[in-house]
N, C-alpha and C positions, 0 to 999 in steps of 0.2 A: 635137361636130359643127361641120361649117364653118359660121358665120352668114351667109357669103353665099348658100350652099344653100338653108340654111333660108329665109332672107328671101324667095329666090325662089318656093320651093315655098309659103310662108304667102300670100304676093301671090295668086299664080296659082293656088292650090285657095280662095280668100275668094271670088274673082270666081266661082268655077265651081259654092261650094257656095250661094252666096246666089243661083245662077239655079235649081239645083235645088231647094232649098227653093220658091220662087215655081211654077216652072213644072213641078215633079213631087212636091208634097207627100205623096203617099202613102208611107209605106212602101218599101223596096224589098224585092223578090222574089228568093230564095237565086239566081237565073239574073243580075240581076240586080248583086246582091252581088260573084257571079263577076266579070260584066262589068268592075264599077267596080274590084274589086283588078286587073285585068289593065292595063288603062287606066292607073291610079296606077301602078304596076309602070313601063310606060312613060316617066311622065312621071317617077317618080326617076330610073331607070335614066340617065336625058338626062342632069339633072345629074349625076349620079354621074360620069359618063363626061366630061363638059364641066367638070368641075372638083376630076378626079381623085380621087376620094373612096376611103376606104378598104373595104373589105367590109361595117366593123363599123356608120359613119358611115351608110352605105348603106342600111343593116339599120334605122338608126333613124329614117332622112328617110322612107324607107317606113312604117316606124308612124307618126309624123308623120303623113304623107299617109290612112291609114286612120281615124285619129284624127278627120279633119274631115270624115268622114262615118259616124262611128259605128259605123265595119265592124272586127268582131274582126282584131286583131291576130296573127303568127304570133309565136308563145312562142321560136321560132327559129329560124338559117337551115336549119336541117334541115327544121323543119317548111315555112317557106316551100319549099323544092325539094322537100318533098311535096306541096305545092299545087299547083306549077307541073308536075309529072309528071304529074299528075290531071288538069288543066287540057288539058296536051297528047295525050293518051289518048280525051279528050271532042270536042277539039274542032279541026278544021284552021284555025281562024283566030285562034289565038291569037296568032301574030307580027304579024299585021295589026290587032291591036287594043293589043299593046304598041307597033307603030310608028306610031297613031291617036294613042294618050295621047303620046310624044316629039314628035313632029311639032305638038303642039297646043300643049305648054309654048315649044317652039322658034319658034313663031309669035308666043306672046304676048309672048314675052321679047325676040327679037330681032328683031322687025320690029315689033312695040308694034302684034298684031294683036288687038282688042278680042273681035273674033267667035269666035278660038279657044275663049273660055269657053263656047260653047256644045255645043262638040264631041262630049262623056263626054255630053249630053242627047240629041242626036240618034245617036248611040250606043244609048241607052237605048229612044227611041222605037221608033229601027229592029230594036231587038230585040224588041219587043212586036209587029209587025206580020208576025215571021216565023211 
């Protein structure tokens, strides 16, 4: 895997999992779960795309990214393009929450926007209040 990838995604998911641990310790809830793979999704997908990464590379900065919030991993990209069928079956806003997680990393990275780490939280919140 490209280590400038990694390096980025390790940065920017530490800021984002040490605010959730503090400000959402509970648990999270399978709706939840969804949310945050869809979110991660996004925010590899940026880099992938921002640093041309290969499919396979890609496959594994998203475990990675699942990895730091203890959410199952897909066994493969098949399985992943199961997920994401399902996902899009469920739900009309799945591109607005994978263009939520890019737009969050692209913040934090290239404009050294602190606040972006809170974005996947208020994500979370505003899913709880629908």
């Amino acid at each position: 895997m490209d280590s400038n990838s990694k390096l980025i995604i390790e940065i920017y998911l530490k800021s984002v999992a040490d605010l959730l641990r503090t400000l959402h310790p509970e648990p999270f809830s399978s709706a939840e779960v969804s949310l945050i793979r869809l979110f991660l999704l996004g925010v590899t997908d940026f880099v992938r795309q921002a640093n041309k990464l290969k499919n396979q590379e890609f496959f594994e900065l998203y475990s990675l990214a699942l990895d730091n919030f203890n959410i199952s991993r897909p066994d493969s990209t098949a399985e992943l393009i199961d997920f994401l069928h399902e996902q899009i079956k469920a739900s009309k806003t799945l591109s607005e929450i994978v263009r939520i997680g890019a737009g969050s990393v692209f913040s934090y990275t290239a404009n050294n926007d602190d606040n972006s780490a809170f974005d996947l939280l208020k994500l979370l919140q505003a899913s709880k209040e629908d």
